[in-house]
PyMOL Python script that loads the backbone (N, CA, C, O; Angstrom):
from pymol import cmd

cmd.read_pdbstr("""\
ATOM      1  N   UNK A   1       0.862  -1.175   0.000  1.00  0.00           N
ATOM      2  CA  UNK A   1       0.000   0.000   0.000  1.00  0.00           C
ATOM      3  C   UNK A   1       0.903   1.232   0.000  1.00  0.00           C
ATOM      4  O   UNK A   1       1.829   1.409   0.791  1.00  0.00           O
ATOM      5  N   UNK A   2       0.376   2.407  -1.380  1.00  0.00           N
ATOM      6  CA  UNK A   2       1.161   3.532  -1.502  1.00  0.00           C
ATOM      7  C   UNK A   2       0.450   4.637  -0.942  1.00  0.00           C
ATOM      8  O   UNK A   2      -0.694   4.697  -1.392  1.00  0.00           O
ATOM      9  N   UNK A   3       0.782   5.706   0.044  1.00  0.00           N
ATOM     10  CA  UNK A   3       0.093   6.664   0.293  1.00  0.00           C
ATOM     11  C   UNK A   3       0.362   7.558  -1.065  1.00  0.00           C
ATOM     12  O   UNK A   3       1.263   7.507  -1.902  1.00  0.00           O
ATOM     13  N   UNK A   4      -0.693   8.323  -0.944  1.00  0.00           N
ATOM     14  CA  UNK A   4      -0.291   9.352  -1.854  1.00  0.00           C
ATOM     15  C   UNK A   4       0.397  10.340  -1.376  1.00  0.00           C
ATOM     16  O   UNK A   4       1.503  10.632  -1.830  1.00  0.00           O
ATOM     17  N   UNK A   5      -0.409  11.242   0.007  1.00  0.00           N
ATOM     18  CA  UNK A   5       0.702  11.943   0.515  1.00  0.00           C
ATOM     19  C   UNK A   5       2.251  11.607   0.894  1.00  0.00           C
ATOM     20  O   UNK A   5       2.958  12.390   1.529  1.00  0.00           O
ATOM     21  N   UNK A   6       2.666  10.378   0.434  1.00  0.00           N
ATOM     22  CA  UNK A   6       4.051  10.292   1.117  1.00  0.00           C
ATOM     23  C   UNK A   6       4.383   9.630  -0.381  1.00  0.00           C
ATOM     24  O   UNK A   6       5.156   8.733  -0.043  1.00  0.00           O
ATOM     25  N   UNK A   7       4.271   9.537  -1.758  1.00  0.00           N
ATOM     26  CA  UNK A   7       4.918   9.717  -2.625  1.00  0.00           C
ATOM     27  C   UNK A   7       4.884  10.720  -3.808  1.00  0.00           C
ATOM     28  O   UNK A   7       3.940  11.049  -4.527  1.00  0.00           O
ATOM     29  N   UNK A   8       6.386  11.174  -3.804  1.00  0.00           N
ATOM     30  CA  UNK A   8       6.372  11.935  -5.098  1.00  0.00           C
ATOM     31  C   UNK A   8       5.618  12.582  -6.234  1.00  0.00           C
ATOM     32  O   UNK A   8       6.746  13.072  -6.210  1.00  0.00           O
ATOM     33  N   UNK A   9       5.129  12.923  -6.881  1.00  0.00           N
ATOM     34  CA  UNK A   9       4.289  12.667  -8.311  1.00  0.00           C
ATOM     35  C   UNK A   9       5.062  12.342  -9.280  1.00  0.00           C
ATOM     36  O   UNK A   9       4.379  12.040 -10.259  1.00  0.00           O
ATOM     37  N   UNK A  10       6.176  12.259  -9.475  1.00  0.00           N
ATOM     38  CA  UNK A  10       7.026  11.888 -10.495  1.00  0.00           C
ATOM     39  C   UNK A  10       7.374  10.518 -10.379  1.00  0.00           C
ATOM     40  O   UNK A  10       7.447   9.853 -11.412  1.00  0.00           O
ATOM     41  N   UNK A  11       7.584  10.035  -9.357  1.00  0.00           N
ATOM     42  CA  UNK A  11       7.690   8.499  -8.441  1.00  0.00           C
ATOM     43  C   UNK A  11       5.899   7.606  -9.133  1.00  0.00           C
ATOM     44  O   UNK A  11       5.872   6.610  -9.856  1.00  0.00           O
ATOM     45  N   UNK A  12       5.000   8.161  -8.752  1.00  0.00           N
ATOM     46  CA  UNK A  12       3.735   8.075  -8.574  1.00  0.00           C
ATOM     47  C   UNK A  12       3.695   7.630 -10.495  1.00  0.00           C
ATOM     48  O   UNK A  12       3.615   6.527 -11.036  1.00  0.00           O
ATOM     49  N   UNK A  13       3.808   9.298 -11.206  1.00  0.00           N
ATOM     50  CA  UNK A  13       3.619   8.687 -12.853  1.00  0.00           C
ATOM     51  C   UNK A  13       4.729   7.644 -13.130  1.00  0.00           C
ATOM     52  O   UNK A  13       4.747   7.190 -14.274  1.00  0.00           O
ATOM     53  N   UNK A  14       5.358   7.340 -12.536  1.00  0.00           N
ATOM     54  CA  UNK A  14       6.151   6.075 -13.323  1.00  0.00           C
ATOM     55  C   UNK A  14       5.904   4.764 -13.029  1.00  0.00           C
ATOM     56  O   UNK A  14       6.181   3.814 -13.761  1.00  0.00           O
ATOM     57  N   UNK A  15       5.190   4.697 -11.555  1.00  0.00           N
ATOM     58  CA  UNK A  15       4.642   3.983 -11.109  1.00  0.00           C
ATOM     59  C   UNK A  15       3.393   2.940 -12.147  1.00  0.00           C
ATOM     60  O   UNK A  15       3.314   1.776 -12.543  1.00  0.00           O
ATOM     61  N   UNK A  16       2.424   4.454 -12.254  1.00  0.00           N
ATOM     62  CA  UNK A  16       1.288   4.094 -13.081  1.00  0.00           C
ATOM     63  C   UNK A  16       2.189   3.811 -14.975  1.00  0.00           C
ATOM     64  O   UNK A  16       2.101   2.919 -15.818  1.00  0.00           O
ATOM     65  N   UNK A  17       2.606   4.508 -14.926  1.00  0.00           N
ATOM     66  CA  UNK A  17       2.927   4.502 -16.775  1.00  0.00           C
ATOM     67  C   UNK A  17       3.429   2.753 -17.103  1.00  0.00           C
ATOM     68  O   UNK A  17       3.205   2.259 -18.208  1.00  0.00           O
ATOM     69  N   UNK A  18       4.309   1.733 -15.671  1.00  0.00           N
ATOM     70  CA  UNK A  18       4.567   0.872 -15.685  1.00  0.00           C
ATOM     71  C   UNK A  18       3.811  -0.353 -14.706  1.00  0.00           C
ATOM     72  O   UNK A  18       4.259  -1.436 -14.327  1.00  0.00           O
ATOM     73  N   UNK A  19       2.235   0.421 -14.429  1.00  0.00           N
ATOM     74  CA  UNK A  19       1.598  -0.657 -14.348  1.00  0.00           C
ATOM     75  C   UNK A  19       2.117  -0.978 -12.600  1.00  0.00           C
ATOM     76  O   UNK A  19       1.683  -1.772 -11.765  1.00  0.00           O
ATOM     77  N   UNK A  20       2.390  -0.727 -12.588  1.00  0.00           N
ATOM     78  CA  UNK A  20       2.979  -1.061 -10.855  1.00  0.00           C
ATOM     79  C   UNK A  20       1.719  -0.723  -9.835  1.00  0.00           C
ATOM     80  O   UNK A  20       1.646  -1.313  -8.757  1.00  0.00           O
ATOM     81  N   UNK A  21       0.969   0.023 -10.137  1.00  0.00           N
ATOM     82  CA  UNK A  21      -0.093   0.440  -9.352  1.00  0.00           C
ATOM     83  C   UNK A  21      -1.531   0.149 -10.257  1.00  0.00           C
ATOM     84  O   UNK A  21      -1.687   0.648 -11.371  1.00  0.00           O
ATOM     85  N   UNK A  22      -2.421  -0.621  -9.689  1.00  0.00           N
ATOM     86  CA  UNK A  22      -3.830  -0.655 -10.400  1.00  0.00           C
ATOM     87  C   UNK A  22      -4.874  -0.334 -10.232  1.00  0.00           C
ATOM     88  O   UNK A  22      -5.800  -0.152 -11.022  1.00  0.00           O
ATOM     89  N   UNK A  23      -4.784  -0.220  -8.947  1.00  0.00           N
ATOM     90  CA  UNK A  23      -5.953   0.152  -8.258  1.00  0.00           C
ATOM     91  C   UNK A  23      -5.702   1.307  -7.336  1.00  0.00           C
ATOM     92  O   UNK A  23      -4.559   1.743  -7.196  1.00  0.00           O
ATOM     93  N   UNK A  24      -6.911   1.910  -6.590  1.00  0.00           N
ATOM     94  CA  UNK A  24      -6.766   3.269  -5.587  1.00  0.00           C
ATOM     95  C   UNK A  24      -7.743   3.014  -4.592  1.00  0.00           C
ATOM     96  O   UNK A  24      -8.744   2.317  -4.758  1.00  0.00           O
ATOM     97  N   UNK A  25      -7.402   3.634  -3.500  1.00  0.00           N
ATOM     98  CA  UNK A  25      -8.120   3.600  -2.197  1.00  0.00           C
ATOM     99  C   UNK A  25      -8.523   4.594  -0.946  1.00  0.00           C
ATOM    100  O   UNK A  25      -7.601   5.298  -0.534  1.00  0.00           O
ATOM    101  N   UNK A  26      -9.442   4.690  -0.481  1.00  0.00           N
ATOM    102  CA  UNK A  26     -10.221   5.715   0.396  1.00  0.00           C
ATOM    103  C   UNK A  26      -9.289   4.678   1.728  1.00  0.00           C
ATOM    104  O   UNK A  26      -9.201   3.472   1.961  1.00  0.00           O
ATOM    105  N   UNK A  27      -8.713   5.969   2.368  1.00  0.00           N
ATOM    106  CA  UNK A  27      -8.139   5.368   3.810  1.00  0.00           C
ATOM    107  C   UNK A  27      -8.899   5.081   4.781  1.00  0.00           C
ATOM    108  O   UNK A  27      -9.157   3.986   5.282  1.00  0.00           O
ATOM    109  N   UNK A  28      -9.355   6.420   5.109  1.00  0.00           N
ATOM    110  CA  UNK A  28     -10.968   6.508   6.159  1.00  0.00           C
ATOM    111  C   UNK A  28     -11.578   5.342   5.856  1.00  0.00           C
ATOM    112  O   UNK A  28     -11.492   4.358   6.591  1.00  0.00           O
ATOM    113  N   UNK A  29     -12.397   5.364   4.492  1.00  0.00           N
ATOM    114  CA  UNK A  29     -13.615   4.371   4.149  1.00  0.00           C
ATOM    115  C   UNK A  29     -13.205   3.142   4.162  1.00  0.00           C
ATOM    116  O   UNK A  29     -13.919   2.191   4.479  1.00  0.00           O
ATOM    117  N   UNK A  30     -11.455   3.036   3.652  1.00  0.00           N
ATOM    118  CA  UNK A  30     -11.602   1.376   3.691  1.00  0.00           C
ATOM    119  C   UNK A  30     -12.394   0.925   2.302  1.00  0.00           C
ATOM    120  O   UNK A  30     -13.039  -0.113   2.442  1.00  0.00           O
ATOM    121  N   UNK A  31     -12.446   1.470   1.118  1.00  0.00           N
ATOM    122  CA  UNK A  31     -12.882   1.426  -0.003  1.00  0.00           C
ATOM    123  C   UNK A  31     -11.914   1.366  -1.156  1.00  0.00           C
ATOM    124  O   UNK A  31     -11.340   2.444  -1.310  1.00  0.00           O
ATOM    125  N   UNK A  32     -11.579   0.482  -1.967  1.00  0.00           N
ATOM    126  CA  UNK A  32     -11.121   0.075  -3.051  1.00  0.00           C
ATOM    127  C   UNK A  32     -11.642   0.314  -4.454  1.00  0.00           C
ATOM    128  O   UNK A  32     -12.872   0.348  -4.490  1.00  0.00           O
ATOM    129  N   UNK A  33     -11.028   0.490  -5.636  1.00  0.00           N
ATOM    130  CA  UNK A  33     -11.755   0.770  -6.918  1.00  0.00           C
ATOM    131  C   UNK A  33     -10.767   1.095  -7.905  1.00  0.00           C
ATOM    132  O   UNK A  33      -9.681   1.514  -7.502  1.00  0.00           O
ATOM    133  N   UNK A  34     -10.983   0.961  -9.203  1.00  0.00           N
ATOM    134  CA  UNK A  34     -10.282   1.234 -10.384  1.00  0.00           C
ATOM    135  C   UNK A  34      -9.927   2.737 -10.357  1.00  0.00           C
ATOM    136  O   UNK A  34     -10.739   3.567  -9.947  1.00  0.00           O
ATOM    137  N   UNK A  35      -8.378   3.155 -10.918  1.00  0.00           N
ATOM    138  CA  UNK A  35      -7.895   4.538 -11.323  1.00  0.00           C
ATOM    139  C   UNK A  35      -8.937   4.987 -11.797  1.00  0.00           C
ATOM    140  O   UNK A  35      -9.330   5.968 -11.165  1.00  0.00           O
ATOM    141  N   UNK A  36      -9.646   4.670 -12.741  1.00  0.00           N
ATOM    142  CA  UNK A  36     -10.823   5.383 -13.583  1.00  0.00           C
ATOM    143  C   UNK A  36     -12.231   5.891 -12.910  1.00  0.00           C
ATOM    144  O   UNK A  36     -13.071   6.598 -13.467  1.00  0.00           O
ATOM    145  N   UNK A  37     -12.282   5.408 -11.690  1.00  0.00           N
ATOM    146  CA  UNK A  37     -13.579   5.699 -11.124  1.00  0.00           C
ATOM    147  C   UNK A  37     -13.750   7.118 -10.610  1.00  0.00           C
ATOM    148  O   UNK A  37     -12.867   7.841 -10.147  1.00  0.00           O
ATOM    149  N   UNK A  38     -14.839   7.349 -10.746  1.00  0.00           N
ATOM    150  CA  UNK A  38     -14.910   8.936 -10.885  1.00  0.00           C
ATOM    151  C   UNK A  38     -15.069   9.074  -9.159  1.00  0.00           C
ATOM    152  O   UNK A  38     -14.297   9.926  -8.719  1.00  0.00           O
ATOM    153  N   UNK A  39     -15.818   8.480  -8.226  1.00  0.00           N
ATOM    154  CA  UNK A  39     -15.945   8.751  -7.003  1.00  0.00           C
ATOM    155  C   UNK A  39     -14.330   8.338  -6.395  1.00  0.00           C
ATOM    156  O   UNK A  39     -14.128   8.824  -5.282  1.00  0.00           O
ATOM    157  N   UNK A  40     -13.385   7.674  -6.855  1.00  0.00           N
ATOM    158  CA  UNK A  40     -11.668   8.018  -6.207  1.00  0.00           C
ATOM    159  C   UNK A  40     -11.559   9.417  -6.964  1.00  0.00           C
ATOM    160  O   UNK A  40     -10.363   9.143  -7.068  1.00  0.00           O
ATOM    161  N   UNK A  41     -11.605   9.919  -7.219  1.00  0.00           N
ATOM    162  CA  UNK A  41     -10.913  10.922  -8.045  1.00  0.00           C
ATOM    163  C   UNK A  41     -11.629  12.281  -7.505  1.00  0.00           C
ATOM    164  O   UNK A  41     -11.493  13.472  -7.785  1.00  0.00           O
ATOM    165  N   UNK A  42     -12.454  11.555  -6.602  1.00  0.00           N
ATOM    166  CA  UNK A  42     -13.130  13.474  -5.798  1.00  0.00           C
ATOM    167  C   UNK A  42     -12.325  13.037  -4.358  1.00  0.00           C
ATOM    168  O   UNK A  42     -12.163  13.875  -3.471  1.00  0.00           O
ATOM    169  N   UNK A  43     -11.864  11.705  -4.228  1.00  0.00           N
ATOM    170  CA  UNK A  43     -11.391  12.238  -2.471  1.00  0.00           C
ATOM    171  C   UNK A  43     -10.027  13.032  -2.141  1.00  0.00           C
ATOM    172  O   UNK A  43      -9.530  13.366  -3.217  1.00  0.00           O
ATOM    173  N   UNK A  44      -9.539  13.295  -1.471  1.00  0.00           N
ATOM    174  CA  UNK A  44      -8.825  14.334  -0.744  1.00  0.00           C
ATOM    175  C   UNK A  44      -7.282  13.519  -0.776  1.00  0.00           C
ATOM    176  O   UNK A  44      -7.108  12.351  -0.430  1.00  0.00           O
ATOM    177  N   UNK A  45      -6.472  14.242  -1.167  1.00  0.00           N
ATOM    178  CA  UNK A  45      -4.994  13.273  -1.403  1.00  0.00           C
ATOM    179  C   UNK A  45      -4.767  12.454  -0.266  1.00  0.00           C
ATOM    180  O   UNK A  45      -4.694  11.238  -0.443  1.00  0.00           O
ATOM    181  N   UNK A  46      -4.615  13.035   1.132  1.00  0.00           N
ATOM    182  CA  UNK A  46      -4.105  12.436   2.446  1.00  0.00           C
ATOM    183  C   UNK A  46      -4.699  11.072   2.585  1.00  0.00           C
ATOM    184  O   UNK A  46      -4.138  10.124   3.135  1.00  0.00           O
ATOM    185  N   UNK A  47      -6.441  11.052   1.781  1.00  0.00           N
ATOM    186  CA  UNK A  47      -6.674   9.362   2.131  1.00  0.00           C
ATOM    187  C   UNK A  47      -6.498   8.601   0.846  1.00  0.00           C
ATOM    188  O   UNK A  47      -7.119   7.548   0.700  1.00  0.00           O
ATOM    189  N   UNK A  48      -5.580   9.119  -0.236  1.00  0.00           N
ATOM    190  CA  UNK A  48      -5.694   8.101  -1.094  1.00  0.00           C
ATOM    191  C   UNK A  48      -4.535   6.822  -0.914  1.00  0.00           C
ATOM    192  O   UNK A  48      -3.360   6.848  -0.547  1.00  0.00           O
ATOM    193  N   UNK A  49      -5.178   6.023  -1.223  1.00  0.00           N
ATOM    194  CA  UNK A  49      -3.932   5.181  -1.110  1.00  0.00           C
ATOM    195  C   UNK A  49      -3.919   4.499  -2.576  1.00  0.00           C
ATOM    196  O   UNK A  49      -4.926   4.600  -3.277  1.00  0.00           O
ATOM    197  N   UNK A  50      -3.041   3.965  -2.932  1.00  0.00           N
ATOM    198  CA  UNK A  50      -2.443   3.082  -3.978  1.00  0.00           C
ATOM    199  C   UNK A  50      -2.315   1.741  -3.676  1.00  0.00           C
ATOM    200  O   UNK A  50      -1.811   1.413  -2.602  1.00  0.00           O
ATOM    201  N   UNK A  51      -2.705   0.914  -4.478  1.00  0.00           N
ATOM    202  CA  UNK A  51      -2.400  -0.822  -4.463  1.00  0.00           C
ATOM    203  C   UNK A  51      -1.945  -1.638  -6.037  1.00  0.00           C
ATOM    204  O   UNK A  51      -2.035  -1.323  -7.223  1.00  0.00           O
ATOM    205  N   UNK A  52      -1.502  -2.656  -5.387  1.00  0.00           N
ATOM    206  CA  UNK A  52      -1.006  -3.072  -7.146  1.00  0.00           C
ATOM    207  C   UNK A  52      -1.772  -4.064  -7.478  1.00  0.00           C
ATOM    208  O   UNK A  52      -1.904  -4.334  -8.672  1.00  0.00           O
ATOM    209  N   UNK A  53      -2.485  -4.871  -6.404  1.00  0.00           N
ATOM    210  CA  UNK A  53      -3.303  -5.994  -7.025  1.00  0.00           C
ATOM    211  C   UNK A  53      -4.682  -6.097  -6.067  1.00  0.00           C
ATOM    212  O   UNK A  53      -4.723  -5.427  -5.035  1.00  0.00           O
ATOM    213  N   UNK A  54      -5.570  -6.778  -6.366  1.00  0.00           N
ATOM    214  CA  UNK A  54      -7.012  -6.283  -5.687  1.00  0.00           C
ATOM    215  C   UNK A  54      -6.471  -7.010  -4.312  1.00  0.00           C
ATOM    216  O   UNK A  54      -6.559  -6.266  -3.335  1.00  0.00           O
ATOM    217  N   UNK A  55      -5.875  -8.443  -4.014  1.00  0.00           N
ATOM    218  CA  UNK A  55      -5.707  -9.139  -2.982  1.00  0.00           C
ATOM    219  C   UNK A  55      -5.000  -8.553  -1.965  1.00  0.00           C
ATOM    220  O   UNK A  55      -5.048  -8.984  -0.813  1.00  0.00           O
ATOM    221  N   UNK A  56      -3.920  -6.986  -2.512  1.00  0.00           N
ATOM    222  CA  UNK A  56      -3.131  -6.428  -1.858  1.00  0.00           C
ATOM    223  C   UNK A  56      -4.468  -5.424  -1.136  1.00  0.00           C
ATOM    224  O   UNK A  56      -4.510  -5.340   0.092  1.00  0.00           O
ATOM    225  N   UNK A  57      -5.176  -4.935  -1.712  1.00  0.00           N
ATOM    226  CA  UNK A  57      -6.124  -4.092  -1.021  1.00  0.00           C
ATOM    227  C   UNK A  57      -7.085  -5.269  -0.385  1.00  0.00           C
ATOM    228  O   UNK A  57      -7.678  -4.674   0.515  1.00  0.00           O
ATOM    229  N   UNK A  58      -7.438  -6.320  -0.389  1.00  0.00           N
ATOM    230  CA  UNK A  58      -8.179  -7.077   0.353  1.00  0.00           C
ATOM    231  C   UNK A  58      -7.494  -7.173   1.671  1.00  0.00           C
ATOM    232  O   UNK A  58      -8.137  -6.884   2.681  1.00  0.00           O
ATOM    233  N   UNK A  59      -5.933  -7.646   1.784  1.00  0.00           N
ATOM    234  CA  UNK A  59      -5.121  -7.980   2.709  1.00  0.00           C
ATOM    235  C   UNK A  59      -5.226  -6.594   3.510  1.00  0.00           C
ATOM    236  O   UNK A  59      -5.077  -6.692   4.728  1.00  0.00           O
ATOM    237  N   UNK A  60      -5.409  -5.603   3.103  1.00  0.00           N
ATOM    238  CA  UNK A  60      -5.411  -4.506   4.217  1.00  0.00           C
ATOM    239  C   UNK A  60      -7.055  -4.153   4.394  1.00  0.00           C
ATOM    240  O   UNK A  60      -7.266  -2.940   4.400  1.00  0.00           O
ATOM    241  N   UNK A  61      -7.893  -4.744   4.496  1.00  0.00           N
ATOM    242  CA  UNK A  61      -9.116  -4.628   4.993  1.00  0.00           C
ATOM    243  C   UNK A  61      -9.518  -3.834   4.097  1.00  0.00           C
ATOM    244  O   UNK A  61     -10.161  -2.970   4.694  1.00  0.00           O
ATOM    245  N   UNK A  62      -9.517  -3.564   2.737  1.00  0.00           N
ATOM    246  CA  UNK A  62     -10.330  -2.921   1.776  1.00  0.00           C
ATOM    247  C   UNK A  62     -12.019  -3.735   1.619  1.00  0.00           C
ATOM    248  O   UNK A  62     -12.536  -4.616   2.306  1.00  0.00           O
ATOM    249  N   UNK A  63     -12.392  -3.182   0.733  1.00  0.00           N
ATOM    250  CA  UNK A  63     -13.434  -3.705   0.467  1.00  0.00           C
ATOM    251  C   UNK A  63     -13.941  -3.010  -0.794  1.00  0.00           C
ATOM    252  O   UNK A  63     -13.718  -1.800  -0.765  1.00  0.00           O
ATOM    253  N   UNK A  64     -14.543  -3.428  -1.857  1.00  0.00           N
ATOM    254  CA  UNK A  64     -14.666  -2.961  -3.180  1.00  0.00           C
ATOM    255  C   UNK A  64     -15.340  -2.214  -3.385  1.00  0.00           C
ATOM    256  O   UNK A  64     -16.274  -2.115  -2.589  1.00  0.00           O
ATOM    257  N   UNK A  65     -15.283  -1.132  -4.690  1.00  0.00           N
ATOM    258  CA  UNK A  65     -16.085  -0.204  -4.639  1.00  0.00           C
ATOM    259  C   UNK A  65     -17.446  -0.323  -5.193  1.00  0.00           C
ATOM    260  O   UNK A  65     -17.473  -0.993  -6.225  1.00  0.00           O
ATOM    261  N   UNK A  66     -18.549   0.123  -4.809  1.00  0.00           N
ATOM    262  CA  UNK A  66     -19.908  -0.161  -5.466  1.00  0.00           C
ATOM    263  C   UNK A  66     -20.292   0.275  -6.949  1.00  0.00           C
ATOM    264  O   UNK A  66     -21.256  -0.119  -7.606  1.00  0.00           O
ATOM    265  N   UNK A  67     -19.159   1.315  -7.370  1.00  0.00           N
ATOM    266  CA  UNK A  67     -19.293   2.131  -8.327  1.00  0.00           C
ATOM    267  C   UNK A  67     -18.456   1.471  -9.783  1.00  0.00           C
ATOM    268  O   UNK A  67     -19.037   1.073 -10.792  1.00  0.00           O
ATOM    269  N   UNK A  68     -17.437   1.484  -9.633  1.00  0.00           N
ATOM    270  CA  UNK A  68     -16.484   0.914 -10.681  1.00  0.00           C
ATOM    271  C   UNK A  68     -16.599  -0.598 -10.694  1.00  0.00           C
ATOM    272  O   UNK A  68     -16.739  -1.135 -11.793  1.00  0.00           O
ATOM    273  N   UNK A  69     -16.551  -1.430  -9.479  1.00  0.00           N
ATOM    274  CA  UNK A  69     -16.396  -2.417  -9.657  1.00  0.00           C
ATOM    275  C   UNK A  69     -17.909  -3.375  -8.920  1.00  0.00           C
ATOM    276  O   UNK A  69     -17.952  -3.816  -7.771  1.00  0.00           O
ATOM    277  N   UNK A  70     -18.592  -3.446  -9.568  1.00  0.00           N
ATOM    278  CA  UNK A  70     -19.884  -3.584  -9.174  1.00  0.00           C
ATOM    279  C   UNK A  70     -19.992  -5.389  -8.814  1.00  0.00           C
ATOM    280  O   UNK A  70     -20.974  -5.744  -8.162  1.00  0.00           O
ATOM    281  N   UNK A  71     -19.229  -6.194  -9.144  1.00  0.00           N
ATOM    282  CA  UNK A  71     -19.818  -7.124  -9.379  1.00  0.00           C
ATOM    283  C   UNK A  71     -18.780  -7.879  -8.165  1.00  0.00           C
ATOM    284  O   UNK A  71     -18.986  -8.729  -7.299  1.00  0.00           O
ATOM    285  N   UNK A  72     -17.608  -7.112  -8.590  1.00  0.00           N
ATOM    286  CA  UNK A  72     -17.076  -7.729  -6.696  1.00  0.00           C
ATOM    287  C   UNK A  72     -17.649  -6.896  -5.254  1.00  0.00           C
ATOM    288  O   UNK A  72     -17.296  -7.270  -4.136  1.00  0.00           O
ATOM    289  N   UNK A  73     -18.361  -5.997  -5.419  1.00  0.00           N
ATOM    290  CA  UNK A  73     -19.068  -5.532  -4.549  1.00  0.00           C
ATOM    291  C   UNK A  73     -20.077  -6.314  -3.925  1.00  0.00           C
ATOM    292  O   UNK A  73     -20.301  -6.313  -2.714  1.00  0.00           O
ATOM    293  N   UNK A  74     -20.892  -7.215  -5.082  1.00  0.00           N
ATOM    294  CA  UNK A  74     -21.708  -7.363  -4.882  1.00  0.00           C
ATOM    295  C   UNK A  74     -21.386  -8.566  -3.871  1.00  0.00           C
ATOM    296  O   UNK A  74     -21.835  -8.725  -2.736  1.00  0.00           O
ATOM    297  N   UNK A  75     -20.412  -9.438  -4.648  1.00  0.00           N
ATOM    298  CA  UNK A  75     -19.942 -10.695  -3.802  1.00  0.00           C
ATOM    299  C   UNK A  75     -19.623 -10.587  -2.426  1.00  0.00           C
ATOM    300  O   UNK A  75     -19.812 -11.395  -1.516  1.00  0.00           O
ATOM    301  N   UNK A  76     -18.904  -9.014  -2.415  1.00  0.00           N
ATOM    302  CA  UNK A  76     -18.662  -8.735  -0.718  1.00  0.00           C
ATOM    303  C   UNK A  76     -19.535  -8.853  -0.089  1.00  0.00           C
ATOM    304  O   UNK A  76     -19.509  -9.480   0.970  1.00  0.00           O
ATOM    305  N   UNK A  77     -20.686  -8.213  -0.622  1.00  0.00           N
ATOM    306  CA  UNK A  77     -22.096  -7.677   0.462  1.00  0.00           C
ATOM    307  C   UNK A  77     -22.747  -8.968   0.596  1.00  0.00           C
ATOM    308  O   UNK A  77     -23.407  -9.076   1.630  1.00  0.00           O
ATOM    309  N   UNK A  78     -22.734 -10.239  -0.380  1.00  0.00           N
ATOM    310  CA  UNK A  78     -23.844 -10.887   0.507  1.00  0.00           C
ATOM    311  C   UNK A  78     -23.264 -11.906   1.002  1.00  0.00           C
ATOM    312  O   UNK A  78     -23.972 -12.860   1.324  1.00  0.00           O
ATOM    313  N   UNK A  79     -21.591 -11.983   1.225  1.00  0.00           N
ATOM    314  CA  UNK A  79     -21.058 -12.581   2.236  1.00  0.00           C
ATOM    315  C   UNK A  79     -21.556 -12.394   3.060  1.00  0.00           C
ATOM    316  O   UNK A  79     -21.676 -13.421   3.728  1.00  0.00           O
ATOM    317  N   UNK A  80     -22.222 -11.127   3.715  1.00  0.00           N
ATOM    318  CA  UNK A  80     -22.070 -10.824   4.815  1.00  0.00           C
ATOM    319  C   UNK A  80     -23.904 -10.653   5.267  1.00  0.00           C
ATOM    320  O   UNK A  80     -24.324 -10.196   6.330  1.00  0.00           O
ATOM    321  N   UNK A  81     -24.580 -11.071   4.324  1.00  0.00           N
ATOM    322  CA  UNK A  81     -25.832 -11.546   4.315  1.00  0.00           C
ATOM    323  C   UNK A  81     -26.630 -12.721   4.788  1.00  0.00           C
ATOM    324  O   UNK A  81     -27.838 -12.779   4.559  1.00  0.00           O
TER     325      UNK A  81
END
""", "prot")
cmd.dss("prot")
cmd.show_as("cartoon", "prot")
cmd.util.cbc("prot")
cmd.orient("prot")
């Protein structure tokens, strides 16, 4: 897990340009989701975090986003049903 506030942006685009990072994450929320999702892209730098594979954001208590990734969301929620 990459904070955003504690890397670079130049570190950060080389990161992404080589695929090293795939996914993004709400710290507070504990919410996971694709670079492309429009609800990561309104939160606040200090809680973003960075991950490279979904299992790496599972392993830190993520949980998927309802928005981008709908269909592992869904699997989360009725685990717990």
């Amino acid at each position: 897990m990459i904070k955003h506030s504690e890397i670079p942006d130049s570190d950060l685009r080389d990161k992404l340009r080589h695929r090293e990072i795939c996914f993004g994450g709400n710290l507070k929320l504990k919410i996971y989701g694709t670079l492309s999702c429009s609800s990561g892209r309104k939160m606040k730098r200090e809680n973003r975090v960075f991950f490279s594979t979904e299992k790496e954001a599972i392993a830190n208590g993520f949980r998927p986003c309802g928005h981008c990734m709908k269909d592992q969301y869904k699997k989360w929620k009725n685990a717990f049903i």
